[in-house]
C-alpha positions in Angstrom: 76.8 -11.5 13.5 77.8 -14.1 16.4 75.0 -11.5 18.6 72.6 -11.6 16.6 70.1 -14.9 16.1 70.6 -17.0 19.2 67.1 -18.1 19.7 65.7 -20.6 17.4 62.4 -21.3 16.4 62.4 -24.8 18.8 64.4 -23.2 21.2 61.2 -20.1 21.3 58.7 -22.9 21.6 60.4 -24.7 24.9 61.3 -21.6 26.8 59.2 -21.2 30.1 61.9 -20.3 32.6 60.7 -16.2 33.5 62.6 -13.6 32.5 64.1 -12.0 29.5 66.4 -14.4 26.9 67.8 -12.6 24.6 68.0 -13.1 20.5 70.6 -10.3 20.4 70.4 -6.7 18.8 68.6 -5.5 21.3 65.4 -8.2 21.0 64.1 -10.5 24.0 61.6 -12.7 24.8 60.0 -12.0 28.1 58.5 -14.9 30.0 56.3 -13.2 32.8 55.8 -15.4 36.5 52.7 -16.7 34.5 54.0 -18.5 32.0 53.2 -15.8 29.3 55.7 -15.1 26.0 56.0 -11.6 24.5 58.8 -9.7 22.2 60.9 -6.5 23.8 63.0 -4.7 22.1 65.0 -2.3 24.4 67.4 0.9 22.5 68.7 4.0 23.6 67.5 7.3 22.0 68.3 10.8 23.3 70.3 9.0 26.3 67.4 7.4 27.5 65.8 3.6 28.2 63.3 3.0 26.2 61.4 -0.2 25.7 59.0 -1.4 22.6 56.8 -4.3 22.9 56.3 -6.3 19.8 53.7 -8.6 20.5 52.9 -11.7 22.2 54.2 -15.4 21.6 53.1 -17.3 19.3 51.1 -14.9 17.7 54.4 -12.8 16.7 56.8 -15.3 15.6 60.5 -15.7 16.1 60.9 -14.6 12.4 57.9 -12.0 12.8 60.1 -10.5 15.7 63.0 -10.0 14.6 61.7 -8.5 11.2 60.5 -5.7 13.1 64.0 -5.4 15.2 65.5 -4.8 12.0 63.3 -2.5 11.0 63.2 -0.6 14.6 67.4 -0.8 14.1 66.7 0.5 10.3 65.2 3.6 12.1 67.4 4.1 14.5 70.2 4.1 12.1 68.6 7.0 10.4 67.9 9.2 13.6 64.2 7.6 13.8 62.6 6.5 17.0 61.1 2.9 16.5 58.5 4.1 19.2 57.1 7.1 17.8 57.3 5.4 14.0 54.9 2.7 16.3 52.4 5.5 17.7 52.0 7.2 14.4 51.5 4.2 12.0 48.8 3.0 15.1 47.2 6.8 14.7 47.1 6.2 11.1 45.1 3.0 11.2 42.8 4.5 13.8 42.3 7.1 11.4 41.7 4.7 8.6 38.9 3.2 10.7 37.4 6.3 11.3 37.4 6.8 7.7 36.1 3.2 6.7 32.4 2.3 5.2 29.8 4.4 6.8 26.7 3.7 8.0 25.3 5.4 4.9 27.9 4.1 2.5 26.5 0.6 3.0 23.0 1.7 3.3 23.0 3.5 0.2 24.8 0.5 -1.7 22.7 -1.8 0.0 19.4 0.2 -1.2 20.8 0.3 -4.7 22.2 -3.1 -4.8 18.0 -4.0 -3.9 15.6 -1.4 -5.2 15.4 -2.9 -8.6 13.6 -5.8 -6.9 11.2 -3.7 -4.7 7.9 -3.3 -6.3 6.9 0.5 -7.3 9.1 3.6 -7.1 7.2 4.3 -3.6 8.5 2.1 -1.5 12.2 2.9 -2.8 11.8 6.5 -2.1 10.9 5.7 1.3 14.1 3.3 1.6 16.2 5.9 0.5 14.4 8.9 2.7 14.3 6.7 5.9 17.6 5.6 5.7 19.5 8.1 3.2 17.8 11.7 4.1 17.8 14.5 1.6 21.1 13.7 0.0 19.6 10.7 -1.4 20.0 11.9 -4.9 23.4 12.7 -5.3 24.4 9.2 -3.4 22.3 6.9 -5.7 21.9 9.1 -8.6 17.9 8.5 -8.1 14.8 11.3 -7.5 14.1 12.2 -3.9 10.3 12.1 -2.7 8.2 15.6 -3.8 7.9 16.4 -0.4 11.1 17.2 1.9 11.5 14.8 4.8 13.5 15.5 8.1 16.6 13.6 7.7 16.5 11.2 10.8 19.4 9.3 10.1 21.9 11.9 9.5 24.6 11.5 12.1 24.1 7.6 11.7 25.2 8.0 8.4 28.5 8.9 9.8 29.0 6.1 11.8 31.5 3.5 10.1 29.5 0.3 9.7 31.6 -1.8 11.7 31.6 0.3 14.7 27.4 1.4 15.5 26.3 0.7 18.6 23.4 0.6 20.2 23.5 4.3 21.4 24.0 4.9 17.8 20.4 3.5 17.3 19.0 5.3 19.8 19.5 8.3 19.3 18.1 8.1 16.0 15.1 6.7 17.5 14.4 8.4 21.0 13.7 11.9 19.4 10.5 10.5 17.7 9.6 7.1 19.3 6.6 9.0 21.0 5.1 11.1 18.6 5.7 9.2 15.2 5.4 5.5 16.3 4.8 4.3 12.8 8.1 6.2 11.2 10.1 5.1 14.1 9.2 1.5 13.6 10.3 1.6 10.4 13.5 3.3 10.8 14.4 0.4 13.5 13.1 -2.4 11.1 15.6 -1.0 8.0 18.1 -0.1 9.9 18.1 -3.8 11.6 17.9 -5.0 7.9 21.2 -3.0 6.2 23.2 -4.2 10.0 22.4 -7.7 9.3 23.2 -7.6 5.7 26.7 -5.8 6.5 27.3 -8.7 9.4 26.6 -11.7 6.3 28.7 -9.8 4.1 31.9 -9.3 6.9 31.5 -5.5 7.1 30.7 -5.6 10.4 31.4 -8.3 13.5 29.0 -11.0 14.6 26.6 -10.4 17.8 23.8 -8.9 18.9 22.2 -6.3 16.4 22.4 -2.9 18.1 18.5 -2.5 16.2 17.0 -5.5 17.4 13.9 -4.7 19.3 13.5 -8.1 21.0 15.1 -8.4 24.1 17.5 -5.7 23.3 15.5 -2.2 22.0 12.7 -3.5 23.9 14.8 -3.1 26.9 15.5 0.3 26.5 13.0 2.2 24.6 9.2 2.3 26.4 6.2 0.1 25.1 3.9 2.8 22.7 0.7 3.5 24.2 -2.3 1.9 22.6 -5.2 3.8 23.3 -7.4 0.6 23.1 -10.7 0.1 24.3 -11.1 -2.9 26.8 -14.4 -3.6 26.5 -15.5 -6.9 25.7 -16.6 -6.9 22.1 -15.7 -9.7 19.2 -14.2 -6.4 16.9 -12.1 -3.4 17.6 -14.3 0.0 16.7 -12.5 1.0 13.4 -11.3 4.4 15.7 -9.0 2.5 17.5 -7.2 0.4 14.7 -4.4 3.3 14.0 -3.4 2.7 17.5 -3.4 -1.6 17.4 -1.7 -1.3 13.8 1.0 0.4 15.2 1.2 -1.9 18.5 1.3 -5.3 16.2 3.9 -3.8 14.4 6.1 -3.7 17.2 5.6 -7.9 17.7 7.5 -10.2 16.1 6.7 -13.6 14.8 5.1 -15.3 12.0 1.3 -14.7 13.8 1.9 -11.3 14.0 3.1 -11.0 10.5 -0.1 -13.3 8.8 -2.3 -10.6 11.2 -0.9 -8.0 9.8 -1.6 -9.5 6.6 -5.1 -10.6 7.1 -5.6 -6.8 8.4 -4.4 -5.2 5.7 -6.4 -7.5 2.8 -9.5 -7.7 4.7 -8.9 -11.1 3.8 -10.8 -14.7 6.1 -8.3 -15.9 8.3 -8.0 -19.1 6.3 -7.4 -17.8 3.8 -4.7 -15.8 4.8 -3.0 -19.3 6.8 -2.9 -20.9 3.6 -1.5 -18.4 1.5 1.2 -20.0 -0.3 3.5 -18.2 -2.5 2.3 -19.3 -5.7 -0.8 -17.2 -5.0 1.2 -14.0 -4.6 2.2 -11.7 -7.5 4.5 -9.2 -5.3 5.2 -7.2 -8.5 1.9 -6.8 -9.3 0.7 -6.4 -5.7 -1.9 -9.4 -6.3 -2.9 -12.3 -4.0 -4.9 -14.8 -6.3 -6.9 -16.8 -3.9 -8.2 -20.1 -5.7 -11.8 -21.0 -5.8 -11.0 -23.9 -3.3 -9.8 -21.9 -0.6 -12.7 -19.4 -0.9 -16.2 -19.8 1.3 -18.0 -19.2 -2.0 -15.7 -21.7 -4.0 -14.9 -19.1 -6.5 -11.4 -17.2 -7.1 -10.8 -14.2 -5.7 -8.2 -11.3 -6.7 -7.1 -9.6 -3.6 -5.1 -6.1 -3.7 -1.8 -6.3 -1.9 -1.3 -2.0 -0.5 2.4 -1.2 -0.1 2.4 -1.9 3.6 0.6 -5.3 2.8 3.5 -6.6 0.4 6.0 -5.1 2.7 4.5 -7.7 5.4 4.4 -10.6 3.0 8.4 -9.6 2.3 9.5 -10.2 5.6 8.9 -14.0 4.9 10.7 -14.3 2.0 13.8 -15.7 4.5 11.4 -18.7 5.4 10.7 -19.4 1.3 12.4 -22.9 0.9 15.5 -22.0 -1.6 15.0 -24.7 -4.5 12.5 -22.7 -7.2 10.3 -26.1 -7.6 9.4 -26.2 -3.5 8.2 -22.4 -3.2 5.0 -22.0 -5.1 3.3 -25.0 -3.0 5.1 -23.4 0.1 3.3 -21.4 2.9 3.9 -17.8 3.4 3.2 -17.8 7.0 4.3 -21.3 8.1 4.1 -22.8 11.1 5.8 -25.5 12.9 7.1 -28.1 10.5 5.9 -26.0 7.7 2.5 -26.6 8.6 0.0 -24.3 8.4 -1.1 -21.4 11.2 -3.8 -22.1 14.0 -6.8 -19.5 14.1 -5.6 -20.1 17.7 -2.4 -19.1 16.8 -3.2 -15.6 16.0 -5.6 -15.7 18.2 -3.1 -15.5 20.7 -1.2 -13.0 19.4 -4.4 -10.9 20.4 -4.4 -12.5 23.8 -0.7 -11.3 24.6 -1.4 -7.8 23.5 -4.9 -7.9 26.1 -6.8 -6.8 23.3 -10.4 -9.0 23.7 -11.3 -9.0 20.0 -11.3 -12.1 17.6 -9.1 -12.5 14.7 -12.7 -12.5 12.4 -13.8 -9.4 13.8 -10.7 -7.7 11.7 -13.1 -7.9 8.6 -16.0 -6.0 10.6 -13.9 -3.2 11.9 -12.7 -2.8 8.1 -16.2 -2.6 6.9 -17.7 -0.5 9.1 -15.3 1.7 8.3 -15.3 1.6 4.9 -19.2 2.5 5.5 -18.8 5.7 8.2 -15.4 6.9 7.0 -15.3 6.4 3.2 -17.5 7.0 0.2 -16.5 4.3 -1.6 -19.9 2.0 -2.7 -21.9 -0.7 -1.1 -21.1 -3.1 -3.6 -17.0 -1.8 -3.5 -16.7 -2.3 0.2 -18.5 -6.4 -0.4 -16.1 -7.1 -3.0 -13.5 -6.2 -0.7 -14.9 -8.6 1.6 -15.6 -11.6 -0.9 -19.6 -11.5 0.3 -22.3 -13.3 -2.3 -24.3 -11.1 -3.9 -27.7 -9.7 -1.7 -29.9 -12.1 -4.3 -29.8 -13.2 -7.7 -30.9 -10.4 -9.2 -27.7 -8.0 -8.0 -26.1 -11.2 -9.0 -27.1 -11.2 -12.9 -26.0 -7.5 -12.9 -23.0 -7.7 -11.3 -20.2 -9.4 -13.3 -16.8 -7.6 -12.6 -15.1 -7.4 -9.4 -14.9 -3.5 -9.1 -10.3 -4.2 -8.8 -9.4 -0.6 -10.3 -12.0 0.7 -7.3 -11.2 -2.1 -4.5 -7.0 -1.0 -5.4 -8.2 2.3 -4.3 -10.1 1.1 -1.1 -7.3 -0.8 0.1 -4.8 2.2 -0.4 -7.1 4.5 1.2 -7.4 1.4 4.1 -3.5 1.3 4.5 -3.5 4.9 5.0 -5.9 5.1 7.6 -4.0 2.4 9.6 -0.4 3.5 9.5 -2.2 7.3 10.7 -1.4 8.8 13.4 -5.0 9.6 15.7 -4.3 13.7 15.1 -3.8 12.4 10.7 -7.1 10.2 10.5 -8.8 11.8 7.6 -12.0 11.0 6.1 -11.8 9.6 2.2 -13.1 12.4 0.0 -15.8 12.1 -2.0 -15.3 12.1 -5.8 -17.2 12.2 -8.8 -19.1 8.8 -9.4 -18.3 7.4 -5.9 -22.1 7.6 -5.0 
């Protein structure tokens, strides 16, 4: 038809004169006073004007454009209205949207598609209760916890990945930031974890994470208390470790994670600097120090608690990638892959105004192991990789007491991820004296 096809795809490309040129049946281009190109098409339905924009030039081509005139002339033809046809296939893909991946779609794929590499059936169920709440069973097909749990991220759940904000977040947060610090923490950590997978895998759009506590969260959400001493003393009173754990939790960093570390194993700070990941049996939840790395130059086996393995998993991003450079390779690097300063974490304690030193860690563990906990004398030394008292004791004492010091460390994790009003004293059993 001579009125249809005037424009070619040249002719598009050179036209800035404003105003509307016309391709015929009923299409334009409209060149605004600024220079930018966009597609009209005008028709007549129920004897009125109406107008239809079909994009902007070049993004909708000349042969783009006039595939949807023909269409919008199809409908027309048939006693359609090319705008309405518009609105309700754009109220269809909004409703798509809306019905996209959730929140706990992905989480619940992501926990499955990672479980099977998390160490013991504990730490799953606390994946799947944090992030997947009481309907965890019939969305992975695996056992809840025994005991219920309230289900904190129910409405997040709802949320199509692509589309949680940070109000999202906090409203899963804000109801229990102040009363339970340590369950809040790690509802912010996971959630931070599944965003950041579903941004790698293109389920949801680069930028900031609305769970990022640094410089974002940490904006919005108040600092938790401590309830720390300020005295000046070279180890925190075992009282007031709950309330640190949960404060070093909330820092980020390599120093805060190796402190966490050396907290949770009781371990020398050395130690603990130069663990490298050939020492680490995260399966087993064993940290095989070498004699040459201990004070007494002898190995030592170190229990890894849930929390502690946890910590030590957070590195596993900073683990060079070729197999034959990890088991030389630092778990808590520094600059340059070298290893940690004592200073290092000693500042970490400086920025948090808490006057302790990094060694006095191992007293606070041991005097509470002492006034709180009925495990043995010779348990609690173990733990602490201390020579025998003499030579005697020494004769006599062959094995390292691991079923026992497992225990201690357990009962040690527990006491520092309580709450004050939770701290409970380790009963006493049968043989313990």
């Amino acid at each position: 038809m001579a009125e249809i096809n005037r424009l070619s795809a040249r002719g598009v490309a050179a036209i800035t004169e404003p105003g509307r040129h016309a391709d015929g049946g009923n299409l334009y281009l409209n060149v605004s006073k600024t220079g930018a190109r966009s597609w009209v098409f005008f028709y007549r339905k129920d004897g009125k004007q109406r107008e239809m924009g079909l994009g902007g030039y070049p993004a909708i081509g000349l042969a783009d454009a006039r595939a949807i005139a023909t269409e919008a002339r199809r409908l027309l033809a048939q006693g359609g209205d090319p705008l309405e046809a518009k609105r309700a296939a754009q109220a269809e893909a909004k409703a798509h949207v809306a019905a996209a991946l959730t929140f706990g779609e992905y989480a619940a794929a992501y926990v499955a598609a990672h479980e099977e590499g998390w160490r013991n059936e504990k730490h799953r169920d606390q994946w799947r209760m944090t992030l997947l709440g009481p309907q965890v069973q019939a969305a992975t097909g695996k056992a809840t916890s025994r005991k219920p749990a309230p289900d904190y991220c129910r409405e997040l759940r709802k949320v199509p990945i692509a589309e949680v904000r940070t109000e999202d977040v906090l409203a899963v947060l804000r109801p229990i930031w102040g009363e339970k610090r340590e369950t809040a923490n790690r509802i912010r950590q996971r959630v931070e974890v599944v965003l950041n997978a579903a941004v790698v895998e293109g389920k949801r759009p680069p930028g900031m994470n609305p769970a990022a506590w640094r410089g974002h969260l940490s904006l919005l959400l108040p600092a938790h208390k401590r309830g720390i001493s300020k005295g000046h003393f070279t180890s925190l009173p075992w009282q007031e470790m709950p309330a640190f754990f949960a404060a070093l939790g909330e820092r980020e960093g390599v120093a805060a994670r190796a402190l966490e570390a050396l907290i949770l194993t009781a371990a020398r700070s050395g130690e603990v600097r130069g663990m490298t990941w050939g020492e680490v049996d995260l399966d087993r939840a064993i940290w095989l120090v070498p004699g040459e790395r201990m004070k007494m130059g002898k190995p030592h086996r170190v229990p890894l608690c849930d929390r502690a393995v946890e910590t030590i998993e957070t590195m596993l991003p900073l683990r060079p990638r070729r197999p034959e450079d990890q088991a030389a390779a630092l778990v808590f690097p520094g600059l340059r892959h070298a290893p940690l300063s004592d200073m290092t974490l000693g500042a970490v304690l400086k920025r948090m105004a808490v006057p302790v030193t990094v060694h006095g860690f191992r007293a606070s563990f041991r005097t509470w192991g002492s006034e709180a906990t009925a495990f043995p004398f010779e348990v609690l030394e173990s733990a602490l990789a201390h020579a025998p008292a003499s030579a005697v004791v020494a004769a006599y004492q062959r094995g390292d007491h691991w079923d026992r010091r497992v225990e201690l460390m357990r009962a040690w994790e527990g006491y520092l991820t309580s709450s004050a009003k939770d701290q409970k004293v380790v009963p006493i059993r049968a043989g313990q004296a």
